[in-house]
N, C-alpha and C positions, 0 to 999 in steps of 0.2 A: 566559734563557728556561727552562732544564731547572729554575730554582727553583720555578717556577710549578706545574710538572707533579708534584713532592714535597709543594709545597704542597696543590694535588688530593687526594694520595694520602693525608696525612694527615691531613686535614677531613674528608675524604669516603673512609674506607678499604670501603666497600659499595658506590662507583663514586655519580656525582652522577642525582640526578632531573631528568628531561625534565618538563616542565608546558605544557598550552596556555596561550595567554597569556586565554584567558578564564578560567583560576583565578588570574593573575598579578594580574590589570588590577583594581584598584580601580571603573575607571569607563570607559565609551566614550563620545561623542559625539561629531556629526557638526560642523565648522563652518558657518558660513553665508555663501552667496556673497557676494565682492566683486568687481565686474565691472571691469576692466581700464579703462575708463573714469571708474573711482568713484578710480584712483591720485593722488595728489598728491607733491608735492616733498617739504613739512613737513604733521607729522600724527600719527594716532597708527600705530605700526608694526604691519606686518600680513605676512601670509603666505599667498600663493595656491598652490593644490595644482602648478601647473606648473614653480614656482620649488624644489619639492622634489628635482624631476627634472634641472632644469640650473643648481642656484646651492647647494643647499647637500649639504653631506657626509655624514657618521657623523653628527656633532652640531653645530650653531652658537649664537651668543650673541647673534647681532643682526641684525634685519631688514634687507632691501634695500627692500621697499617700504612706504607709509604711503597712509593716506589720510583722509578726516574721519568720524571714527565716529558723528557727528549722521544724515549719510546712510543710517549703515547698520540698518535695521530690529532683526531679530535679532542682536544681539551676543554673539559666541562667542571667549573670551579661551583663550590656553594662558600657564601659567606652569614655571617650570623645574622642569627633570625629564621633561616631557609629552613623550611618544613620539608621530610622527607619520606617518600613513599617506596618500599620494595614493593615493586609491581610483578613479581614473579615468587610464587612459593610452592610450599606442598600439600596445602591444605586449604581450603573455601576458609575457616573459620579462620586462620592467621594469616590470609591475605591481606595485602596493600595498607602490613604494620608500617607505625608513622612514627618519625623522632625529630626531634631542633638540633637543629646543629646552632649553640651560640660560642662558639670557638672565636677565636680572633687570627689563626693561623691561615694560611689559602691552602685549600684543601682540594683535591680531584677527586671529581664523582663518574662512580664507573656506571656500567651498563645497569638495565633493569632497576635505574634508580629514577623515579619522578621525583622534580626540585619542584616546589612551590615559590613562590617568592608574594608578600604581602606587606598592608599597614598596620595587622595588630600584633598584640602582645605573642608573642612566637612561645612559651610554656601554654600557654592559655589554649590556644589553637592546640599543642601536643597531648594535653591532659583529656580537650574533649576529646579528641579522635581516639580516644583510648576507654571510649565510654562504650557500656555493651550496646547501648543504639547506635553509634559509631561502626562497630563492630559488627551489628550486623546488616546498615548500609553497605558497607566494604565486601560484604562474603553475596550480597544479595544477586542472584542471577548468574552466579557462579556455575560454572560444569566442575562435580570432581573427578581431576584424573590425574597420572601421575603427577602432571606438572599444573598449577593454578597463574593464571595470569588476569593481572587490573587492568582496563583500559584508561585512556586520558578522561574520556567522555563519563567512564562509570565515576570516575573520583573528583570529576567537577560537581555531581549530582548530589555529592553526599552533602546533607544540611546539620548544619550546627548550631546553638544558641551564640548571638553574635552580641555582647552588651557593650556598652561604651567602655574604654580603653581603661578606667577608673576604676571598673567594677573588674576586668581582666585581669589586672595588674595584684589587684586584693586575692581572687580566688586563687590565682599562677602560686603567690607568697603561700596561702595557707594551705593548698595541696603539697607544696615542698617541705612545709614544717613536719605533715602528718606524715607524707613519705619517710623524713630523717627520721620519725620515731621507731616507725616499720624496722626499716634499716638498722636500727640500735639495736629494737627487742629479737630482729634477726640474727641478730652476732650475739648476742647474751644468752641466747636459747642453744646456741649452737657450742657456745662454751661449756655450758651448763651441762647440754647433752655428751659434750665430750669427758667430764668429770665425770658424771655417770657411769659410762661404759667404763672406763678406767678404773673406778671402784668397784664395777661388776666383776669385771677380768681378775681384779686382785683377790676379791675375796671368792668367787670359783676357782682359781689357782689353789686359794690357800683351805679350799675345803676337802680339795684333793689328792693337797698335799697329805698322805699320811705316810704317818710312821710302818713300816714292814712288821710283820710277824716273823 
């Protein structure tokens, strides 16, 4: 990790530039709805703004839903790299969550989803926006009520540390290594806890077990 921070210092020995991401973004658009309804088994893949919030991460590769793209009037594809914002949720603090799509499939993006389109490293862009300053550019100026919505204009504002593509490339790798360990000690802990309980169950079972008088 401390290489990272050398390497910082010697790319960037004048400290790195902050940018909104509306100097970053090549391109915004909005997707176009696909209603829960319009889902199918097999199809073409697709991505609705609520699946941003409880199905995918930093970045994914591959759709959970599909559906037949004849149906869908407006058609609004992302391809890899495309940074992605659910502009609609239920809460100031988990507004305008962001993820990568580096899939290689053609994918339809539905409604209440902002596409970014850009030139840098697309984890890099995913990991800052997922920083609690990030986090709270995003929620900043927000009304709470049932329903929370992002505009275009609020999530061009949001600034981020922008370093050459070098320095990107290096943090994107070692945020995803620390992630995998997360992700390991999360499945071992859950093992472990599940052995636990099991041994708990057995030996209260077997303390209860008694013999009758």
């Amino acid at each position: 990790m401390e290489n990272i921070f050398y390497m910082i210092e010697r790319l960037c020995p004048n400290g790195v530039k902050y940018k909104k991401l509306g100097e970053i973004a090549t391109e915004f658009y909005r997707g176009s709805g696909i209603k829960r309804d319009e889902l199918i088994e097999n199809g073409t893949p697709c991505i609705r703004y609520g699946e941003i919030y409880t199905t995918y991460g930093i970045h994914f590769n591959k759709c959970i839903s599909h559906t037949d793209e004849n149906n869908i009037r407006s058609k609004k594809y992302i391809q890899y790299g495309d940074v992605l914002f659910a502009v609609t949720g239920e809460s100031v603090e988990d507004i305008a969550k962001s993820t990568a799509y580096l899939g290689k499939e053609k994918c339809l993006v539905g409604g209440d989803i902002l596409v970014m389109k850009h030139n840098q490293n697309p984890k890099y862009l995913s990991y800052a926006l997922s920083t609690t300053n990030a986090g709270m550019q995003k929620s900043k100026g927000k009304i709470k009520s049932k329903v929370v919505h992002a505009s275009l204009e609020s999530i061009k504002q949001i600034k981020i540390p922008v370093p050459p593509l070098e320095v990107q490339d290096e943090i994107a790798n070692i945020l995803d290594e620390y992630s995998e360990k997360v992700t390991a000690l999360q499945h071992e802990l859950e093992k472990e806890i599940e052995l636990r309980k099991k041994q708990y169950e057995y030996y209260r079972d077997k303390i209860f077990d008694m013999k009758r008088r």
